[in-house]
C-alpha positions as CSV (number, residue, x, y, z in Angstrom):
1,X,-12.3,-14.0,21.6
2,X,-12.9,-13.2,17.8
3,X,-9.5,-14.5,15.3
4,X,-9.2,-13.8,12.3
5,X,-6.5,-16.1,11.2
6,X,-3.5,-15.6,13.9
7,X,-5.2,-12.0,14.7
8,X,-7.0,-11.6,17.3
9,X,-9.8,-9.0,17.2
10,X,-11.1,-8.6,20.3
11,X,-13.6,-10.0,22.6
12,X,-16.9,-10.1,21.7
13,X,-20.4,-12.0,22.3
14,X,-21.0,-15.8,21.5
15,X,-23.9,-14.4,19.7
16,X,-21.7,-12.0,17.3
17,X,-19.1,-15.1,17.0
18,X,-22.1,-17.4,16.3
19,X,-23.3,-15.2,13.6
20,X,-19.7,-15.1,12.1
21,X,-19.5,-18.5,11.9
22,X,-23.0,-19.1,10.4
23,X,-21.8,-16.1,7.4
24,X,-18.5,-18.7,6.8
25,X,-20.1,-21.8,6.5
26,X,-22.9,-20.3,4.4
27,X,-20.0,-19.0,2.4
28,X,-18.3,-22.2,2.0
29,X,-21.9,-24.2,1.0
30,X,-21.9,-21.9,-1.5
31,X,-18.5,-22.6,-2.9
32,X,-19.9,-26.4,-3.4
33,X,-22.7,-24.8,-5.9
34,X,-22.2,-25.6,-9.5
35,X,-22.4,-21.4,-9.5
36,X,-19.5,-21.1,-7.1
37,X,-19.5,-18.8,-4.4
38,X,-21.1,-15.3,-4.4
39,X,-18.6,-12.4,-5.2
40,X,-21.1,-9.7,-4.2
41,X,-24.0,-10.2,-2.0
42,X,-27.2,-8.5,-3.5
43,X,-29.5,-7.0,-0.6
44,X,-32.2,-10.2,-1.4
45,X,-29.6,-12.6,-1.7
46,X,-27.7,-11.4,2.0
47,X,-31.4,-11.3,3.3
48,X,-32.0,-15.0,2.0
49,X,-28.7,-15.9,3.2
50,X,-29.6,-14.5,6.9
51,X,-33.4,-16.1,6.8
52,X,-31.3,-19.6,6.5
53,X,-29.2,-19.4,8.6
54,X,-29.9,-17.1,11.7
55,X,-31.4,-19.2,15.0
56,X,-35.1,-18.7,15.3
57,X,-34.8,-18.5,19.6
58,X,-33.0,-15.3,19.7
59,X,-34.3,-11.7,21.2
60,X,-34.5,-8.4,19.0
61,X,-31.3,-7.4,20.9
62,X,-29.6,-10.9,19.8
63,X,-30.2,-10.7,16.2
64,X,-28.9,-7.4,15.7
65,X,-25.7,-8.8,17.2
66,X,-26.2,-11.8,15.1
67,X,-26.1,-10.1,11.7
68,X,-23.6,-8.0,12.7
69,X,-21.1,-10.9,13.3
70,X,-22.8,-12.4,9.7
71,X,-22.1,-9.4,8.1
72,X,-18.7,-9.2,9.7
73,X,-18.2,-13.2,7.9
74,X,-19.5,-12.6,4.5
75,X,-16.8,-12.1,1.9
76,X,-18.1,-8.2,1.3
77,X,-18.7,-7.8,5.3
């Protein structure tokens, strides 16, 4: 199951909640900058943030579900 706060969303892969949480704790390292957190992701910066962050032992079909729960836990997702 995916929540969002006391909501529940639905119920979705590990892989897509896996990428969600990878997009909020790259979201909260970011807060701990001396620039604060992002407002607005550029397309490098998201691509950056994604190269960090996403597990190098997943299949094609994995990391599109991967970036879609990242995208899904990035402030602008």
């Amino acid at each position: 199951m995916l929540c969002i706060g006391t909501i529940t969303v639905g119920k979705v892969s590990p892989t897509l909640v896996n990428g969600y949480l990878a997009a909020c704790k790259a979201y909260d390292e970011m807060e701990q900058t001396e620039y604060g957190a992002y407002f607005l992701l550029t397309g490098y910066e998201y691509a950056h943030l994604t190269r960090q962050y996403i597990p190098g032992n997943l299949s094609s079909v994995e990391k599109r579900e991967w970036q879609r729960g990242f995208i899904l836990g990035t402030p602008t997702g």
